[in-house]
C-alpha positions as CSV (number, residue, x, y, z in Angstrom):
1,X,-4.1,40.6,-19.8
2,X,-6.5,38.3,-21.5
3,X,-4.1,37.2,-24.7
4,X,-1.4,37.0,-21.6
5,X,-2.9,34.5,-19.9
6,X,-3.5,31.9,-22.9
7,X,-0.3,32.3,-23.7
8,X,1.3,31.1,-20.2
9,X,-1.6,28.6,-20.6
10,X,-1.0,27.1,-23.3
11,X,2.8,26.8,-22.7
12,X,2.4,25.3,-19.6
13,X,0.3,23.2,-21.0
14,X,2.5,22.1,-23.7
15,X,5.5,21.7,-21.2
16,X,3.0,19.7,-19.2
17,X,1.9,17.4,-21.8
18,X,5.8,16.7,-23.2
19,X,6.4,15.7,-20.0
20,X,3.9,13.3,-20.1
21,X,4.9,11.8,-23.1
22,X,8.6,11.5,-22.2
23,X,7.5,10.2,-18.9
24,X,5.3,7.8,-20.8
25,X,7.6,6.4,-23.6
26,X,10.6,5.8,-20.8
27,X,7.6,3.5,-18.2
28,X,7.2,2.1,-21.7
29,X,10.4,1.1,-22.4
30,X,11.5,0.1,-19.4
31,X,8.2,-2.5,-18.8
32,X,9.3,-4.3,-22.6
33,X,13.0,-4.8,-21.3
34,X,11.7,-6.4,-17.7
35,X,9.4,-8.1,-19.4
36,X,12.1,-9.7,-22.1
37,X,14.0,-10.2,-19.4
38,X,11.6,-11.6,-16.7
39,X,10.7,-13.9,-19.5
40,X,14.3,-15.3,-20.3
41,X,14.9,-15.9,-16.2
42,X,11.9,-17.8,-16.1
43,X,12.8,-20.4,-19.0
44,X,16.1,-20.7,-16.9
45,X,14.5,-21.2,-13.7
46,X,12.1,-24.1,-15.7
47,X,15.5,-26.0,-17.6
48,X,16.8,-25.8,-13.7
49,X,13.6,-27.0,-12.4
50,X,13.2,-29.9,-15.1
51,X,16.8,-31.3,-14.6
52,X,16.0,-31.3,-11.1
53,X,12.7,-32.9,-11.2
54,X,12.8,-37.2,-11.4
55,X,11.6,-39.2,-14.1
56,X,10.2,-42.7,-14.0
57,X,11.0,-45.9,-15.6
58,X,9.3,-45.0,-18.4
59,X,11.2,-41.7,-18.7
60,X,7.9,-39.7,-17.7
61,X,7.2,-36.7,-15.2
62,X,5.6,-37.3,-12.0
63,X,2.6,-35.0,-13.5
64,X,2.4,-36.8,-16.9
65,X,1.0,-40.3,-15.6
């Protein structure tokens, strides 16, 4: 009964722990791709905000004098 019960122990821990990892590697992946794209709609976002934003005679942002 003993040699049993390591047996269904250790499988079910090994089940347990590959579901971890493939749990893992897919919150992995999916944060890099966000964060590419996160990262890409920001820069939009500032172009959009720059082109929007008025510039002195001097050709200079409100924030750079």
């Amino acid at each position: 009964m003993l040699i049993m019960m390591s047996t269904y122990t250790s499988i079910k821990m090994g089940i347990r722990l590959v579901a971890y990892l493939v749990l893992g590697g897919l919150v992995l992946i999916i944060r890099h791709r966000h964060r590419k794209k996160s990262r890409t709609e920001m820069d939009e976002e500032t172009k959009r905000l720059m082109a929007r934003t008025k510039k002195d005679e001097n050709g200079k942002y409100p924030w750079e004098q």
